[in-house]
ROPARO-429133 format. One record per residue (C-alpha): residue in three letters; x, y, z. Coordinates in steps of 0.001 Angstrom, whole numbers, padded with zeros to 6 digits, always signed. Example, Ala and Ser with C-alpha at 12.3 -4.5 7.8 and 13.67 -1.06 7.14 Angstrom:
<nodes>
ALA+012300-004500+007800 SER+013670-001060+007140 
</nodes>
This chain:
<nodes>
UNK+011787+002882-024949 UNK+011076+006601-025231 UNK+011982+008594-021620 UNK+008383+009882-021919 UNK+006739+008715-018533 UNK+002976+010514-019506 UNK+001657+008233-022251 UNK-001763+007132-022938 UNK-001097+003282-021337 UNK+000721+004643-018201 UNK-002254+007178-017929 UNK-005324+004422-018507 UNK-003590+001857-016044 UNK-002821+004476-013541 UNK-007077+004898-013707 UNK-007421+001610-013411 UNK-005561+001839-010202 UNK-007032+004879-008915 UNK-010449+002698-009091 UNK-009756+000156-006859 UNK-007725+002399-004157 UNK-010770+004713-004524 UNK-013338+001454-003307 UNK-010944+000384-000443 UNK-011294+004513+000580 UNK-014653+004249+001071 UNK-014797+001566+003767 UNK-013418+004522+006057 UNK-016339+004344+008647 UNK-016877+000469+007756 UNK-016090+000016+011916 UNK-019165+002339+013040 UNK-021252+000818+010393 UNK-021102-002340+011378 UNK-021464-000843+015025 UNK-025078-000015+013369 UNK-025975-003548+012792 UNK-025519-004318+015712 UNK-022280-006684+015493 UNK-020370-007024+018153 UNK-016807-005093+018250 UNK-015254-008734+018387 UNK-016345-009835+015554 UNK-016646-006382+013720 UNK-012512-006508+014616 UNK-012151-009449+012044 UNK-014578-008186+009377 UNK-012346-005211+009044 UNK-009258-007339+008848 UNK-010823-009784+006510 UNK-009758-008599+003473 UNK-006148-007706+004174 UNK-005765-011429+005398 UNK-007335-013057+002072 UNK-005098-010253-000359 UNK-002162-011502+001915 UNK-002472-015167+001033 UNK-004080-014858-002151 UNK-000848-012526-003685 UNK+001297-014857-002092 UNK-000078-017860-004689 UNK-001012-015294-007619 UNK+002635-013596-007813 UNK+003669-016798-009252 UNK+001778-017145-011698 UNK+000636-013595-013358 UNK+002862-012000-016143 UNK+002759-009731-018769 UNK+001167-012451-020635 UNK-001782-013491-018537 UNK-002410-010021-016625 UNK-004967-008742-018131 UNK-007182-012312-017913 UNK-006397-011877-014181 UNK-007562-007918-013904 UNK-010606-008751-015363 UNK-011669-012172-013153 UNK-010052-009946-010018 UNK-012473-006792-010946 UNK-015766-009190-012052 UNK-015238-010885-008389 UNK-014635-007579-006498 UNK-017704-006102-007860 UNK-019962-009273-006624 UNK-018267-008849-003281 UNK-019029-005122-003024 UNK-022670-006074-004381 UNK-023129-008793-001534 UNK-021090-006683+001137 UNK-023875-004088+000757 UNK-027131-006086+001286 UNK-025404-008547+003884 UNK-025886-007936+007752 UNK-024493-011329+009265 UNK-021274-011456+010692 UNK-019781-014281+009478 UNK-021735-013428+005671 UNK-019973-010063+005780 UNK-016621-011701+006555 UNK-016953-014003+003797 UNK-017216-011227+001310 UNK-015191-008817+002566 UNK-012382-011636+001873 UNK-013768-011810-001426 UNK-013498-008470-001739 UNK-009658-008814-000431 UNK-009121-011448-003098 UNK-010229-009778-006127 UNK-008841-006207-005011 UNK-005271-007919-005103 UNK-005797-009476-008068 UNK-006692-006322-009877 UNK-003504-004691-007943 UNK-001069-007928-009041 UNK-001990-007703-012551 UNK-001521-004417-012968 UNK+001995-004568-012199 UNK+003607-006459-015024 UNK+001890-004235-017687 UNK+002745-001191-015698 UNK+006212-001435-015291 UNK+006362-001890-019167 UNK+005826+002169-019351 UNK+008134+003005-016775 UNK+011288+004557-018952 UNK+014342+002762-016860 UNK+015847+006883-016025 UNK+012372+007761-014643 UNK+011561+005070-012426 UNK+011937+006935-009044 UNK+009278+009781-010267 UNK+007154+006923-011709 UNK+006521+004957-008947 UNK+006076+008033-006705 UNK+003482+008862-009069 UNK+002148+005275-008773 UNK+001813+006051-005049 UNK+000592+009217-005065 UNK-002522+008080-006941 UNK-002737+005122-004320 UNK-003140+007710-001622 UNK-005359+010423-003112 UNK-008624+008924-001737 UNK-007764+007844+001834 UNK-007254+011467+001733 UNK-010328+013186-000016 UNK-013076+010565+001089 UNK-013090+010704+004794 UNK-013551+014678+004431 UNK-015860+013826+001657 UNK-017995+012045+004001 UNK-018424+014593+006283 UNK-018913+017847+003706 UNK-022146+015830+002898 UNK-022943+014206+006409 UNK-022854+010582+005442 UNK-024205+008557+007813 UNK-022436+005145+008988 UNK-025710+003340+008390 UNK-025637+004635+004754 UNK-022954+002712+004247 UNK-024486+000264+002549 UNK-026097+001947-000381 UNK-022793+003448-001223 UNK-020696-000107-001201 UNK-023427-001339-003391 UNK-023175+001940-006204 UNK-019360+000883-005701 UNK-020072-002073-007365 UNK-019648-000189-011137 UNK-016690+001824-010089 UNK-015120-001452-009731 UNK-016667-002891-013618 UNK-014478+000613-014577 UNK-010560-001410-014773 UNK-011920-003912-017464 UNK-013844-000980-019171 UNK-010037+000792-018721 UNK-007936-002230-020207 UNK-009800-002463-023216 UNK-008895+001529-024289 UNK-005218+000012-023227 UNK-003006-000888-026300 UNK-001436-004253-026335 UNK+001778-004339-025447 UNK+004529-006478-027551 UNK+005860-008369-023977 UNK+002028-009575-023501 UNK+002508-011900-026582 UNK+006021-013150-025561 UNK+006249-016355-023442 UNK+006357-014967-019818 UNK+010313-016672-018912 UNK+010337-014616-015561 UNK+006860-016085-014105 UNK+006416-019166-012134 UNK+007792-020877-008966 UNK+010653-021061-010957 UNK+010999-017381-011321 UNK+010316-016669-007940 UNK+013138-018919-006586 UNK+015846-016939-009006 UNK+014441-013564-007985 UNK+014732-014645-004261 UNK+017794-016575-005127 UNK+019477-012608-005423 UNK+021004-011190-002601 UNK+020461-007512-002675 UNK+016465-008778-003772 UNK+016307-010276-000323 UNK+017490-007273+001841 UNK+014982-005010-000307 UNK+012416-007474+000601 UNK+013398-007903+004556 UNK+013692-003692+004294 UNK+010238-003797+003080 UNK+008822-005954+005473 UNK+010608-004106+008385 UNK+009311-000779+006787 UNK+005318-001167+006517 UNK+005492-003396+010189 UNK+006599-000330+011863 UNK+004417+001884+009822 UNK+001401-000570+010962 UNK+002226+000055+014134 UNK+002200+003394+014008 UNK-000774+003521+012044 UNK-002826+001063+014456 UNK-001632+002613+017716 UNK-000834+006380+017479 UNK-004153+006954+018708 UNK-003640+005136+021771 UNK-000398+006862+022422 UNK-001944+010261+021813 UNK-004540+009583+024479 UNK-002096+008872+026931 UNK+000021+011950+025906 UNK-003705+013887+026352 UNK-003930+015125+022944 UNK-007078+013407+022804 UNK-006620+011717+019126 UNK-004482+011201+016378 UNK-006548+012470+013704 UNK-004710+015744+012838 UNK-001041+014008+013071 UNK-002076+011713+010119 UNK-003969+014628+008520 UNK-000491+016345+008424 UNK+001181+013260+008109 UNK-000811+012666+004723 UNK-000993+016067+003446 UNK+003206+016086+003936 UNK+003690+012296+001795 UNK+001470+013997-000759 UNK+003286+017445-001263 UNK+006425+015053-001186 UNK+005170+012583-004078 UNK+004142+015342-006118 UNK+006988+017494-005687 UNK+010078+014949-005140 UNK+009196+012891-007722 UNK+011075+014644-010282 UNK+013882+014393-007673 UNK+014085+010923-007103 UNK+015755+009941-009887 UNK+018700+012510-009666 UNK+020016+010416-006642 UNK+021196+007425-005334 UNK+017626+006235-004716 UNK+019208+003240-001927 UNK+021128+006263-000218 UNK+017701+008310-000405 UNK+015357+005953+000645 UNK+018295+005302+004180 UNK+018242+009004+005013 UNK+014461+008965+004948 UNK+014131+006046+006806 UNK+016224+007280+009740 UNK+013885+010814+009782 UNK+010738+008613+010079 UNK+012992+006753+012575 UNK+013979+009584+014696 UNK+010284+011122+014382 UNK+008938+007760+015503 UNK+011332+006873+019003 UNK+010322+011124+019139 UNK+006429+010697+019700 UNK+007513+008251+022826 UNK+008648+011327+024884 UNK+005442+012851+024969 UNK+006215+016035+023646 UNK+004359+019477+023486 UNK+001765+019918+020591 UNK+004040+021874+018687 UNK+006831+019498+018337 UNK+004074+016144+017957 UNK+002944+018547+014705 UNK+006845+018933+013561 UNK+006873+014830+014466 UNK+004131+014162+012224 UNK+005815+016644+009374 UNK+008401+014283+010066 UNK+006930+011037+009444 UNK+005223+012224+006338 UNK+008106+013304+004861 UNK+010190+009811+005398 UNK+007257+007464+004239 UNK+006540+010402+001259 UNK+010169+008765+000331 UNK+010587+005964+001256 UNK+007513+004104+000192 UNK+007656+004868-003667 UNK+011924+004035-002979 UNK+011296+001085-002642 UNK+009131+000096-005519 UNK+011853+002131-007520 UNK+014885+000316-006281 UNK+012635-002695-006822 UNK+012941-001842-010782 UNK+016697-000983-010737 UNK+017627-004015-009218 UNK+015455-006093-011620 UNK+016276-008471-014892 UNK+014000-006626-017868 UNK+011731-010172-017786 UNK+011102-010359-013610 UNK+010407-006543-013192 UNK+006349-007167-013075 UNK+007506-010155-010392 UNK+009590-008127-008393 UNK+007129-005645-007816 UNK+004711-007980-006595 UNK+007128-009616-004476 UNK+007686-006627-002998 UNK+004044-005949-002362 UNK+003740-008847-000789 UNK+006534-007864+001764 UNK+004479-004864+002099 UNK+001316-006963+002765 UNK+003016-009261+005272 UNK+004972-005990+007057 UNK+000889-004608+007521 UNK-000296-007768+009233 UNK+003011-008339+011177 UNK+003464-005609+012572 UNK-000267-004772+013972 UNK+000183-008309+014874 UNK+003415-008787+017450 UNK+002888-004861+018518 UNK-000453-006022+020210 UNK+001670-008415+021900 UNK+004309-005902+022909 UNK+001529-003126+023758 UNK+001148-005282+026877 UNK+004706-005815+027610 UNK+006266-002645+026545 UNK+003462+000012+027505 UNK+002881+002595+024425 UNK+006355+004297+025014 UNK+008747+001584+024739 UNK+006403+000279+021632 UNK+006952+003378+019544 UNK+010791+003752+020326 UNK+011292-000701+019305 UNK+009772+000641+015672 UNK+011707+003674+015860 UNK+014774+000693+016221 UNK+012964-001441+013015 UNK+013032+001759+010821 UNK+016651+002066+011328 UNK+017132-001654+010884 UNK+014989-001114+007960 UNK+017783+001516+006601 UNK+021149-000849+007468 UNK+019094-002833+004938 UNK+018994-000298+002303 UNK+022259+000925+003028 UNK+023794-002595+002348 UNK+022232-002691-001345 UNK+024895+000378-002163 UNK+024176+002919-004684 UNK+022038+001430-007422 UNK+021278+002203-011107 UNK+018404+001170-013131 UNK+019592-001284-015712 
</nodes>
């Protein structure tokens, strides 16, 4: 395989990406929209979650079965289904309609996602997987990034919501439009040896497979709970909000992406991903001492800086650790870890929030991120094979 990382299919499935993170971007005000409908914030508190649920149990039964060989059948039924979910999601104003589809809408999104996987990692060159997947990632996070301001450079209302989920509806038709420009690759017509229950029960059967997975897990529960309850921890700190620590927080794992990724591959990527885990560790058990404005700005430097690494790490060590034939499995696995680290973490900090108080919360994921990097650690140094 040539080293080349910038060719036409790693390009068009990139897009294909791009599409569906830039549809799950635009459901940034989805909470005040359904505020306009007049559902209540009990049941607007499961809409919002809706999808993440379905795209957690709905990975968990597709990793199985997609491969190299059946991916692109799966892209297309995942893209036809999220486009009738984004159709229905914008004419519905029932509560329990609009939960229905946004888990349809959950279901085909991760469909899309889990099929993309086995054909990308068949243009990842094995000495450029670090940059790769940081590219990968960097793509992923473009739009959470340029939509929100988006919305307010042209004074979007919440209760236009609607129309534009409905218009999203062809953005989403735009992956199968994508995969047909996509050459075919050679591994699509091979038998796929590496899918199955079967192939998920020798991948997990591997040690080091298992402590990336648990690392992963670990990883996006503490960033959930981060994510979900900064803002609560920056009221009672009386900064008001947490909008401009994620804006620096983002604008950081971007500048990181896009200018580490050549750099990720000249390293011990399981020694690189440790040291950024214990920054975004240190920053973390930091924001529960309160501290002045300047240093919450370094804190959120900080944290941008260790998930800019860490998160495309992962995905990278993924590939180095992998057989060839289970590389498109792995990945997914690991996603999945991902998937359940976003729900589980949320999830038992709620329950801690009430325990804990907001200080001790932030300093026990402070405690999981360095967990997370005794995890790493234990894998050693690693080399693509």
């Amino acid at each position: 395989m040539s080293a080349t990382l910038v060719t036409r299919p790693f390009l068009l499935l990139c897009a294909q990406l791009l599409a569906v993170s830039i549809i799950v971007a635009i459901f940034f005000p989805l909470q005040l929209y359904l505020e306009s409908l007049g559902i209540s914030s009990a049941a607007a508190g499961f809409i919002l979650g809706a999808d993440a649920l379905a795209a957690l149990v709905v990975q968990a039964c597709l990793t199985p079965v997609v491969s190299a060989h059946t991916a692109r059948r799966w892209m297309i039924a995942g893209a036809l289904l999220l486009a009738i979910a984004l159709l229905l999601e914008g004419f519905l104003t029932q509560a329990i309609a609009l939960a229905a589809a946004r888990m349809l809408q959950g279901a085909g999104f991760i469909a899309v996602v889990t099929a993309l996987m086995p054909l990308l990692v068949l243009c990842v060159p094995r000495e450029r997987s670090g940059q790769a997947f940081g590219w990968v990632s960097l793509i992923r996070l473009v739009p959470y990034a340029a939509i929100p301001p988006l919305y307010e450079l042209f004074h979007v209302a919440p209760a236009g919501l609607g129309v534009i989920i409905r218009w999203s509806a062809l953005v989403a038709l735009t992956p199968i439009l994508l995969l047909y420009l996509t050459p075919v690759f050679p591994e699509e017509n091979e038998p796929a040896d590496a899918a199955g229950f079967g192939g998920v029960r020798q991948s997990l059967g591997e040690g080091k497979l298992r402590l990336l997975l648990g690392a992963t897990l670990l990883v996006f529960a503490a960033y959930g709970v981060t994510f979900f309850f900064l803002k609560g921890l920056a009221r009672d700190a009386g900064f008001g909000g947490s909008g401009l620590f994620f804006t620096i927080a983002t604008l950081t794992m971007l500048a990181t992406r896009l200018i580490g990724g050549p750099y990720f591959d000249r390293y011990s990527k399981s020694r690189l991903t440790a040291a950024a885990l214990l920054v975004a560790a240190v920053a973390t058990a930091g924001l529960a001492g309160y501290p002045p404005r300047p240093v919450w700005f370094l804190l959120a430097f900080a944290c941008g800086l260790g998930w800019g690494i860490t998160m495309p790490l992962l995905n990278a060590i993924a590939f180095a650790l992998s057989r060839p034939t289970a590389r498109g499995l792995n990945q997914n696995l690991v996603f999945l870890a991902m998937q359940g680290g976003l729900f589980l973490g949320p999830w038992l900090g709620g329950g801690l929030l009430s325990l804990l108080g907001y200080r001790l919360l932030f300093v026990a994921a402070g405690l999981v991120w360095i967990l997370a990097a005794l995890l790493i650690w234990l894998l050693g140094p690693l080399d693509a094979r």
